[in-house]
N, CA, C and O of each residue as an XYZ file, in Angstrom:
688
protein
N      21.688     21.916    -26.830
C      23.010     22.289    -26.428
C      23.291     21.802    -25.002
O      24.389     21.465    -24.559
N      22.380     21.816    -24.501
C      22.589     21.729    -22.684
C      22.606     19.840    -22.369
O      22.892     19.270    -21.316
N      22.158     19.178    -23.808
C      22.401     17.827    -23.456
C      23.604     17.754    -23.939
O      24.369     17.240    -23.123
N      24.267     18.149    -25.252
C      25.447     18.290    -25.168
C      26.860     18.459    -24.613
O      27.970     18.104    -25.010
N      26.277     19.338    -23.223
C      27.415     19.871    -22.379
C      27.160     18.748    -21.616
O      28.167     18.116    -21.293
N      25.854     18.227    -21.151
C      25.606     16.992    -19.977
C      26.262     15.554    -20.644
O      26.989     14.900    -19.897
N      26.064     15.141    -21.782
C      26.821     14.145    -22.546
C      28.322     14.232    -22.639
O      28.892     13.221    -23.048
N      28.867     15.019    -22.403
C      30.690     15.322    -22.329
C      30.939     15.268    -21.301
O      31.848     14.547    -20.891
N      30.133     16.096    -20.460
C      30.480     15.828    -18.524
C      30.362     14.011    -18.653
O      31.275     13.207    -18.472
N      28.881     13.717    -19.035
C      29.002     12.422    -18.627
C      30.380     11.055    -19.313
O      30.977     10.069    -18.880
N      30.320     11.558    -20.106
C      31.552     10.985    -20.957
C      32.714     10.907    -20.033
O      33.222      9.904    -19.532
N      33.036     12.157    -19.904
C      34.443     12.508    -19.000
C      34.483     11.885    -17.575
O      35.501     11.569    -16.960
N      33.085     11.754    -17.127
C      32.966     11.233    -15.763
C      33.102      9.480    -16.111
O      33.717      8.888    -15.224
N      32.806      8.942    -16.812
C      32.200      7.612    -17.262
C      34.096      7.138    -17.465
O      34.685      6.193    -16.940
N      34.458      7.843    -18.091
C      35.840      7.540    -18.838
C      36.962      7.756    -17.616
O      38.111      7.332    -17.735
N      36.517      8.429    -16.489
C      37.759      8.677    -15.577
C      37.728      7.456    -14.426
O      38.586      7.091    -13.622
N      36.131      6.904    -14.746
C      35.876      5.715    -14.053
C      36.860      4.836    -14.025
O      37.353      4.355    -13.004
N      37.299      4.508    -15.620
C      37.602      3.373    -16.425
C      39.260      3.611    -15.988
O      39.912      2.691    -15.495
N      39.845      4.991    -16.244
C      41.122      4.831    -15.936
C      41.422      4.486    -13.993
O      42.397      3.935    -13.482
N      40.639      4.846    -13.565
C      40.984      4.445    -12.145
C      40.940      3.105    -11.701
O      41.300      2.878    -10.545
N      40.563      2.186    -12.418
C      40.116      0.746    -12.405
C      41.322     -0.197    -12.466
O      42.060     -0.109    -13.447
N      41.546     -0.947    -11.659
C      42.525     -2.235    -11.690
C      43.676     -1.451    -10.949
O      43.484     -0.439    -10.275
N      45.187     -2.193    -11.211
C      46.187     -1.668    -10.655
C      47.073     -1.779    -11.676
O      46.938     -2.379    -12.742
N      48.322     -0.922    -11.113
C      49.629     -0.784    -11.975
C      50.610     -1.927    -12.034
O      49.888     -2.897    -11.804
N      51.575     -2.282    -12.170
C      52.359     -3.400    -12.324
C      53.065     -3.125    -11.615
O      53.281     -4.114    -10.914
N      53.809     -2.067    -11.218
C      54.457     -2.041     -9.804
C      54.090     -2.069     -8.718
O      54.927     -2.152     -7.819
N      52.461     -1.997     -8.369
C      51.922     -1.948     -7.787
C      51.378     -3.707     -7.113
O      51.236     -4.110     -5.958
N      51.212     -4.321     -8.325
C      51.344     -5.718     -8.186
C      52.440     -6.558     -7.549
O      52.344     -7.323     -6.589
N      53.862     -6.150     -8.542
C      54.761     -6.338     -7.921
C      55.526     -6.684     -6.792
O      56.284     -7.595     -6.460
N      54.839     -5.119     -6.072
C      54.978     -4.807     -4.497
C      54.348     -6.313     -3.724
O      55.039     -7.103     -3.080
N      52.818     -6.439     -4.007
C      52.277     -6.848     -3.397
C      52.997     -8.301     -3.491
O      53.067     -8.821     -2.377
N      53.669     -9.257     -4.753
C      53.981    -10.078     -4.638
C      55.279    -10.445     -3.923
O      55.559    -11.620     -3.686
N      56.338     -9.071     -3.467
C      57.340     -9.305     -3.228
C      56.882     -9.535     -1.651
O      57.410    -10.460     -1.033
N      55.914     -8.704     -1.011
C      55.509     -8.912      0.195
C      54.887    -10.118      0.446
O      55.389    -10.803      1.337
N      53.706    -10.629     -0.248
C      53.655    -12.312     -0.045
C      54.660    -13.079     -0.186
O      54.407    -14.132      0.398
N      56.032    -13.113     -0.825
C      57.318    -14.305     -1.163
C      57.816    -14.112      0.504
O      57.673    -14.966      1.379
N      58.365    -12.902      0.654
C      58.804    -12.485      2.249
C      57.975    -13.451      3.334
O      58.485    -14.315      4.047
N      56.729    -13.121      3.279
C      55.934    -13.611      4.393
C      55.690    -15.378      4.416
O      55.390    -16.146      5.330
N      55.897    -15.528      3.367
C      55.741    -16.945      2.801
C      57.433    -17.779      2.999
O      57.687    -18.983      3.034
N      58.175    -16.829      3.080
C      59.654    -17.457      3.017
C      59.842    -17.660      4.784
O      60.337    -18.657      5.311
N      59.328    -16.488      5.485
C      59.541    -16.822      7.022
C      58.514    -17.440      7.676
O      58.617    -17.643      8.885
N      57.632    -17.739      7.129
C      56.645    -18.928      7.870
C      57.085    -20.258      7.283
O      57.354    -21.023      8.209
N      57.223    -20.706      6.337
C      57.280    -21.840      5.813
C      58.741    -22.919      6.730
O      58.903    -24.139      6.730
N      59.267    -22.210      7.161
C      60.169    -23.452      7.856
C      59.230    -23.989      9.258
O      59.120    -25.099      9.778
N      58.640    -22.669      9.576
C      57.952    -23.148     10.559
C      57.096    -24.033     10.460
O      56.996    -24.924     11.303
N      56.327    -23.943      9.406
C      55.041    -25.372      9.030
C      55.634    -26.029      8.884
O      55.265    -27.014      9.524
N      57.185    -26.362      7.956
C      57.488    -27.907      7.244
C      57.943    -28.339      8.961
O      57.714    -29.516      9.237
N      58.570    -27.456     10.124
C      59.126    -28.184     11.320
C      57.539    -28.844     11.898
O      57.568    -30.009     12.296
N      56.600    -28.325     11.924
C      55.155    -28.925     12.463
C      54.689    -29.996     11.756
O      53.788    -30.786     12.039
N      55.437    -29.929     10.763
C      54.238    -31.170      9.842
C      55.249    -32.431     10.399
O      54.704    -33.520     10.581
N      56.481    -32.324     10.630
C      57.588    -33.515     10.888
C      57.227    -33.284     12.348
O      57.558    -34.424     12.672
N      56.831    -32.761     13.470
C      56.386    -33.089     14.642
C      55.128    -34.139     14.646
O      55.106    -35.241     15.194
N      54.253    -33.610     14.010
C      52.883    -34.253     13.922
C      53.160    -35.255     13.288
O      52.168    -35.914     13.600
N      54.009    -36.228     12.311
C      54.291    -37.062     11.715
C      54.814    -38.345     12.905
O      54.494    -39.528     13.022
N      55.797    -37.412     13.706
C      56.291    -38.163     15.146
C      55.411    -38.461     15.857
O      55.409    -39.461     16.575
N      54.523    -37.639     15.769
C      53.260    -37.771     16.861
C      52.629    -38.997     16.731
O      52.288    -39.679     17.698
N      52.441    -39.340     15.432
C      51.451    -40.982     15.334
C      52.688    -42.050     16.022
O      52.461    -43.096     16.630
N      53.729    -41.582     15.792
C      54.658    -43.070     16.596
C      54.244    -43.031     17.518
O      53.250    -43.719     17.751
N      54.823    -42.176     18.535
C      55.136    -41.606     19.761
C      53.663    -42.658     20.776
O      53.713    -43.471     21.700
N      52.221    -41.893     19.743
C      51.126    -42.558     19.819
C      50.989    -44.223     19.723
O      50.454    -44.961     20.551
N      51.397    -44.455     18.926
C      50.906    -45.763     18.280
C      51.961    -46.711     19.609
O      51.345    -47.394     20.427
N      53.261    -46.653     19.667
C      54.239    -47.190     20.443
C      53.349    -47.120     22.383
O      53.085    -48.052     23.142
N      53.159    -45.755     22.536
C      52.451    -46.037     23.554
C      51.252    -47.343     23.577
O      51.245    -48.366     24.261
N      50.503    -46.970     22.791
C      49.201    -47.616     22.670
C      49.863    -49.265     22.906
O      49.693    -49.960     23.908
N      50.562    -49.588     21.806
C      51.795    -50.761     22.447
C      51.799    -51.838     23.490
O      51.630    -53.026     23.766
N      52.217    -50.185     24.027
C      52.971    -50.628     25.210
C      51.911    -51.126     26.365
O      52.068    -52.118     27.077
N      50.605    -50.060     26.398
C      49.847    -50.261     27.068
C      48.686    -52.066     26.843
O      48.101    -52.933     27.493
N      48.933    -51.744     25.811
C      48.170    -53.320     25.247
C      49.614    -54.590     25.500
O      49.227    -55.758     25.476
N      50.659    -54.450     25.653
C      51.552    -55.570     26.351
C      50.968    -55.560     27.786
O      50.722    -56.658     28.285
N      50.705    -54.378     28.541
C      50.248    -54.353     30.181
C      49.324    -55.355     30.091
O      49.414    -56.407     30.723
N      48.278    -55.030     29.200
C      47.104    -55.730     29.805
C      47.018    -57.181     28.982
O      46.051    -57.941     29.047
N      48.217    -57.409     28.201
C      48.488    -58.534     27.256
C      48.947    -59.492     28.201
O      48.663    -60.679     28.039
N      49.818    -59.004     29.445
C      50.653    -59.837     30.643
C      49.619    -59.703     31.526
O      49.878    -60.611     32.315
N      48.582    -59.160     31.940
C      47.521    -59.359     32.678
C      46.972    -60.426     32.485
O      47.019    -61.229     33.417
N      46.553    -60.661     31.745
C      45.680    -61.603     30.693
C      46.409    -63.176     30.417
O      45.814    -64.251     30.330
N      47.671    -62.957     30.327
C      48.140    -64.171     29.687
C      49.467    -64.553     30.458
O      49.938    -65.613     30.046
N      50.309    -63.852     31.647
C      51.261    -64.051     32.067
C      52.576    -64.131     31.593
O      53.579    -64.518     32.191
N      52.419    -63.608     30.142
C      53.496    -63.227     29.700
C      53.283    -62.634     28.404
O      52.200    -62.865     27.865
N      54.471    -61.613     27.565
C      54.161    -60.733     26.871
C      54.294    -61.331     25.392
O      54.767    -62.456     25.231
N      53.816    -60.460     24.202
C      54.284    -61.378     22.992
C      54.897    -60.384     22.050
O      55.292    -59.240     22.274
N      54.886    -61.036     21.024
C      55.893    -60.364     19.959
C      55.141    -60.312     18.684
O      55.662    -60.468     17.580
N      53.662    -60.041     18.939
C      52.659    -60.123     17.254
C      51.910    -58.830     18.000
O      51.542    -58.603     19.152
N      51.881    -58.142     16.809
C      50.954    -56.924     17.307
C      49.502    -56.962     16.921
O      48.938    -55.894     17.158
N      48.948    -57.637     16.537
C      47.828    -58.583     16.144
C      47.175    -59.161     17.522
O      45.970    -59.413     17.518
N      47.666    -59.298     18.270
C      47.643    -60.552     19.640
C      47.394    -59.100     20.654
O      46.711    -59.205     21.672
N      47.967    -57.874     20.290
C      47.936    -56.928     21.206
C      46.224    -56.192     21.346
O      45.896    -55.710     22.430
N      45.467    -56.180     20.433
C      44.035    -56.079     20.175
C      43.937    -54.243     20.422
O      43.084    -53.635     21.068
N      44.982    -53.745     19.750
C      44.350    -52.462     19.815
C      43.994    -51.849     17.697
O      43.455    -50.824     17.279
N      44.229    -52.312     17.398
C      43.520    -51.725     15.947
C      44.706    -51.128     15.389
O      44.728    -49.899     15.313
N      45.530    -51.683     15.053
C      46.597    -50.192     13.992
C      47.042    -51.686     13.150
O      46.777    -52.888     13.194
N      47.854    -50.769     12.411
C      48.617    -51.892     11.015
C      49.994    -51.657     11.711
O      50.356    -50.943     12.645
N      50.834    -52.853     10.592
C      52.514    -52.909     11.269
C      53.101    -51.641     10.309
O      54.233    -51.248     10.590
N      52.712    -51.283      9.701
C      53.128    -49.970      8.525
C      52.356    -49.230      8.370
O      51.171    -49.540      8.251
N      52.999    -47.468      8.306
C      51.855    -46.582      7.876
C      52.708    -45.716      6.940
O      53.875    -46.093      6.834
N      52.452    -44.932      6.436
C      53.151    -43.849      5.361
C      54.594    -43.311      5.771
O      55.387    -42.805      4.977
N      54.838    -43.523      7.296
C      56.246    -42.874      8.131
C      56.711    -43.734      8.828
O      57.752    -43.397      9.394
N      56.270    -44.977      9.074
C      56.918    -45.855     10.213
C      56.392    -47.097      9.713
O      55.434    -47.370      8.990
N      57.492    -47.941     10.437
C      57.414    -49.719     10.385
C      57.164    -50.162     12.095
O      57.997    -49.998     12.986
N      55.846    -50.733     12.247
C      56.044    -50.771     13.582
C      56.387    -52.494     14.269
O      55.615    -53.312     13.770
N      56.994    -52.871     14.888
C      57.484    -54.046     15.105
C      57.526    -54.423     17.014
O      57.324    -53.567     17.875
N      57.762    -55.543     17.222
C      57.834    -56.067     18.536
C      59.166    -56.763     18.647
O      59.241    -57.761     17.931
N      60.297    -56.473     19.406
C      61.331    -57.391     20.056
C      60.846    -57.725     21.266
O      60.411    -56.865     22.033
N      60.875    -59.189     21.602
C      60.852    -59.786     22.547
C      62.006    -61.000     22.704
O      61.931    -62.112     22.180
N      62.833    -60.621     23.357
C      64.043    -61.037     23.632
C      64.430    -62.275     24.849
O      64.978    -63.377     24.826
N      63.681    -61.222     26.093
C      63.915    -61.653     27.535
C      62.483    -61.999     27.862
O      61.553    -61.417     27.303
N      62.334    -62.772     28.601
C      60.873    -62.941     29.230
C      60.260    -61.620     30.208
O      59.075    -61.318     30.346
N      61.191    -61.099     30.689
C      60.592    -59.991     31.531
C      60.660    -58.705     30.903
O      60.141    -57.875     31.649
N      61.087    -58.192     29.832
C      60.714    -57.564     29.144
C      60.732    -57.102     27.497
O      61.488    -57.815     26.838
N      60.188    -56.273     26.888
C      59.692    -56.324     25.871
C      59.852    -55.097     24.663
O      58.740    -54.595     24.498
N      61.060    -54.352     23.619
C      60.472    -53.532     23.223
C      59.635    -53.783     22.258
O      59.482    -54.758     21.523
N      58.758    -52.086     22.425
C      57.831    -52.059     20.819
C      58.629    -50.551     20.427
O      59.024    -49.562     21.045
N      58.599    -51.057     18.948
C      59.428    -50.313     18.043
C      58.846    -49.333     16.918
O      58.146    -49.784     16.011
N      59.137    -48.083     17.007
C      58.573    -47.586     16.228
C      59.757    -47.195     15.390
O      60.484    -46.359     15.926
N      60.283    -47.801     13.639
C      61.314    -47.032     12.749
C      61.073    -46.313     11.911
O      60.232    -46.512     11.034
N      61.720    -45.415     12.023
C      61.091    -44.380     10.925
C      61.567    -44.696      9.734
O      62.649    -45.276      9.647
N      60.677    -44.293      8.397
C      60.985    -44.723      7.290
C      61.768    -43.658      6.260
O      62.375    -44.030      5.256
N      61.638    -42.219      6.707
C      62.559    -41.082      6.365
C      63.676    -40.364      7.667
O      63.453    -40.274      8.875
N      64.730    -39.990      6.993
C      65.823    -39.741      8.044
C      65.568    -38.249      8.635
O      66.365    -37.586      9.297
N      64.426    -37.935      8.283
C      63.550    -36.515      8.767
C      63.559    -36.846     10.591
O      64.146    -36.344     11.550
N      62.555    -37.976     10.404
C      61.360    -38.565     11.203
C      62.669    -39.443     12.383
O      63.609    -40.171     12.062
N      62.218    -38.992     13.757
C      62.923    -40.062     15.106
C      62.456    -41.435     14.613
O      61.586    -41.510     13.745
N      62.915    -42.319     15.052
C      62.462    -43.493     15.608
C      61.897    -43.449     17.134
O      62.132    -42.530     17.918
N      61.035    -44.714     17.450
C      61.106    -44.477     19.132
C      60.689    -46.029     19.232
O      60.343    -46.794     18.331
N      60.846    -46.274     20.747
C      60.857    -47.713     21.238
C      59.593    -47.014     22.920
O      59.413    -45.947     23.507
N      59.230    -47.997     22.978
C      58.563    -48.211     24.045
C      58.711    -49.516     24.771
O      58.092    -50.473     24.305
N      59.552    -49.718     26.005
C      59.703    -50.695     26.883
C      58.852    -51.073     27.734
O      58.568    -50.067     28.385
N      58.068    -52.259     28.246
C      57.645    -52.642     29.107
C      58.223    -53.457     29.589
O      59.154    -53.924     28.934
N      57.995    -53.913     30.718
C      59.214    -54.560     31.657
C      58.209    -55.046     32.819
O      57.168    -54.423     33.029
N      58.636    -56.411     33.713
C      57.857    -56.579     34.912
C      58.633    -56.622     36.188
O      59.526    -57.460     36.314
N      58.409    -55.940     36.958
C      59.091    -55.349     38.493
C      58.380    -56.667     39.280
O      57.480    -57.300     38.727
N      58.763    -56.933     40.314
C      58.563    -58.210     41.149
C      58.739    -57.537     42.520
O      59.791    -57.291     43.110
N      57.249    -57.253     42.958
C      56.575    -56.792     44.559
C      57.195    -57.806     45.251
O      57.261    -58.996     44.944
N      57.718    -57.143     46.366
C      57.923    -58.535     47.502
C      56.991    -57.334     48.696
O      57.041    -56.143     49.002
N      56.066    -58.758     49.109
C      55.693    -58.630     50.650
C      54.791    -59.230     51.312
O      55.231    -60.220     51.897
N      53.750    -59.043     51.452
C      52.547    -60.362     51.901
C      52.640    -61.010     51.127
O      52.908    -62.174     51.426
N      52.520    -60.746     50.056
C      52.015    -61.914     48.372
C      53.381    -61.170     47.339
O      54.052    -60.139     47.392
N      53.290    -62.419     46.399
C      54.423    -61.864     45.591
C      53.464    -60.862     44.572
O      52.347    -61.343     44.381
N      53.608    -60.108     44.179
C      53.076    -59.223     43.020
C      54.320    -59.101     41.981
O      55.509    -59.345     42.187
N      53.438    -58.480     40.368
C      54.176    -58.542     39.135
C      53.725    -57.144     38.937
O      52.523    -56.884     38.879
N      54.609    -56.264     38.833
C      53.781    -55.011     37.902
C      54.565    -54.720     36.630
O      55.776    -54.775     36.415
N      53.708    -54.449     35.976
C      54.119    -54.054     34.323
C      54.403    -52.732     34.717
O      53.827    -52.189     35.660
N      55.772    -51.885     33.631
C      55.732    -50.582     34.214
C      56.408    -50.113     32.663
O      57.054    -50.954     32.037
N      56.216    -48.758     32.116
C      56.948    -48.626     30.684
C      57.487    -47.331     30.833
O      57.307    -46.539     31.758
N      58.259    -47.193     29.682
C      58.584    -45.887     29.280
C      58.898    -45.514     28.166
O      59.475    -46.412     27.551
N      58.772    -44.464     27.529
C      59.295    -44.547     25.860
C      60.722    -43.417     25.297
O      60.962    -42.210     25.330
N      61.149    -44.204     24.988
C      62.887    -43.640     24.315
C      62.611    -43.058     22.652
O      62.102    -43.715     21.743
N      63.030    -41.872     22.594
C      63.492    -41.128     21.303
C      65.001    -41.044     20.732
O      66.025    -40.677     21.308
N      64.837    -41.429     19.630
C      66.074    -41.786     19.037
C      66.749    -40.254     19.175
O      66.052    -39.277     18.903
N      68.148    -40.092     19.614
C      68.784    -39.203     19.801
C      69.423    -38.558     18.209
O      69.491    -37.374     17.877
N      69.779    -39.605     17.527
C      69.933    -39.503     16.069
C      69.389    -39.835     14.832
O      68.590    -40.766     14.943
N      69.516    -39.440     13.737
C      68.950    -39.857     12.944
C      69.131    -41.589     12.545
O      70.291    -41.964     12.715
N      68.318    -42.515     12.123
C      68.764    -43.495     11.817
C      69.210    -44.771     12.897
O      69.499    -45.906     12.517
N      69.200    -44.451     13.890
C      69.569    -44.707     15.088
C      68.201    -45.877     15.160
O      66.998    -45.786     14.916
N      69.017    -46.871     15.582
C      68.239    -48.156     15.445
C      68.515    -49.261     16.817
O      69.490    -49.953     17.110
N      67.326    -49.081     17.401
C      67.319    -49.686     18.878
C      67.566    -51.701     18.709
O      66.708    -52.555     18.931
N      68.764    -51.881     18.336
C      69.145    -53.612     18.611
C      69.047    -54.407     19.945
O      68.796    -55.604     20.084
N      69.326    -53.385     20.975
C      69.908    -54.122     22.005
C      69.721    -53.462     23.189
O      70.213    -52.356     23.416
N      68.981    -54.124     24.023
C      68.523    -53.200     25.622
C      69.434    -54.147     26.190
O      69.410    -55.322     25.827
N      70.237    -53.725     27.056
C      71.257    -54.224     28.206
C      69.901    -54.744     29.490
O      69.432    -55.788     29.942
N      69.724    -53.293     29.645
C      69.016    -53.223     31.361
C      67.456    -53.120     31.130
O      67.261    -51.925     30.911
N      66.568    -53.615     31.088
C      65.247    -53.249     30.948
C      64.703    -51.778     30.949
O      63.856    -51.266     30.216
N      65.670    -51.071     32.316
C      64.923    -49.910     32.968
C      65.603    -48.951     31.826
O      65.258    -47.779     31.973
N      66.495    -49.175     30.715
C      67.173    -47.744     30.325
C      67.134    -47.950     29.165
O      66.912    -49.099     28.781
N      67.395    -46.610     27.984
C      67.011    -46.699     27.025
C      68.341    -47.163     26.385
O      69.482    -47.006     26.822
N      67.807    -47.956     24.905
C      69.148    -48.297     24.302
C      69.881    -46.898     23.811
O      69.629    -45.693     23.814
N      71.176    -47.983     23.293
C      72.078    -46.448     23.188
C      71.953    -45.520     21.835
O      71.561    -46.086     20.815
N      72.192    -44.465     21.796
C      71.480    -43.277     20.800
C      69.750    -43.292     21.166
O      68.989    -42.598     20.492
N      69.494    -43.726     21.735
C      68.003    -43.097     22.176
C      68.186    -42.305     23.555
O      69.104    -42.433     24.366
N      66.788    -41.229     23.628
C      66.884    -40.530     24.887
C      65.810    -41.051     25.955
O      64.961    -41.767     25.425
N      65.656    -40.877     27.232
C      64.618    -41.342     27.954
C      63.474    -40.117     27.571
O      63.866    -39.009     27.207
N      62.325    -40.377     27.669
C      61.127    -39.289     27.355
C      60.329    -39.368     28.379
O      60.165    -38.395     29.115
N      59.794    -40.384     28.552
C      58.525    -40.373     29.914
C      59.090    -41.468     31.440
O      58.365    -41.570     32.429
């Protein structure tokens, strides 16, 4: 008899296990309406970071550029228009940008970064050579890099060496 009464306790204990186990559907619910929420107000924020960091390889690559025209006019006394000739390692295309060289004027030079979605800036990086007067004549290479102010905005035509074309902004 006394295993009897211990076999029903245990039953009843064994079986109240089973109903306490898992969750309810409103209970689920809840939890999913609170992940959509949290997921709805972060997510503009990542897609704005992932289109920063996308800018970032121009921004990069255009410098790098610019700096390899410096030491391209060091080297050779004047600048060129093959990015091949510039000896820093990148391709003329990557998944977001077309990267290119105008060389127009002899004294200076943009490098072009276009973007290939109307998400993504464009940017240009100018180098240019300033002419030292004083004991000796000196040449210095000197740059800066312009962000397209608009979308689509496509750098044709530098007037002045020192300023950015028009719809771009000055940056550095």
């Amino acid at each position: 008899m006394n295993f009897y009464i211990w076999a029903i306790k245990y039953y009843q204990k064994v079986n109240s296990f089973h109903k306490e186990k898992g969750f309810t559907l409103i209970e689920l619910l809840v939890v999913i309406v609170i992940i959509t929420a949290l997921a709805s107000i972060a997510m503009p924020t990542m897609l704005s970071q992932a289109t920063k960091a996308r800018q970032t390889e121009a921004k990069r690559f255009v410098a790098s550029m610019c700096r390899g025209q410096q030491t391209y006019y060091m080297e050779n006394s004047k600048f060129t228009d093959i990015i091949p000739q510039l000896n820093i390692g990148m391709a003329q295309e990557t998944l977001n940008y077309h990267y290119s060289i105008t060389l127009d004027q002899p004294n200076h030079v943009m490098n072009i970064a276009r973007a290939k979605e109307n998400e993504l800036k464009s940017y240009i990086c100018v180098t240019y050579t300033e002419t030292v007067i004083g004991d000796d004549l000196n040449v210095n290479t000197s740059t800066f890099i312009c962000e397209a102010h608009l979308e689509e905005s496509d750098p044709i035509n530098v007037i002045d060496p020192a300023e950015c074309p028009e719809n771009f902004v000055f940056m550095k």
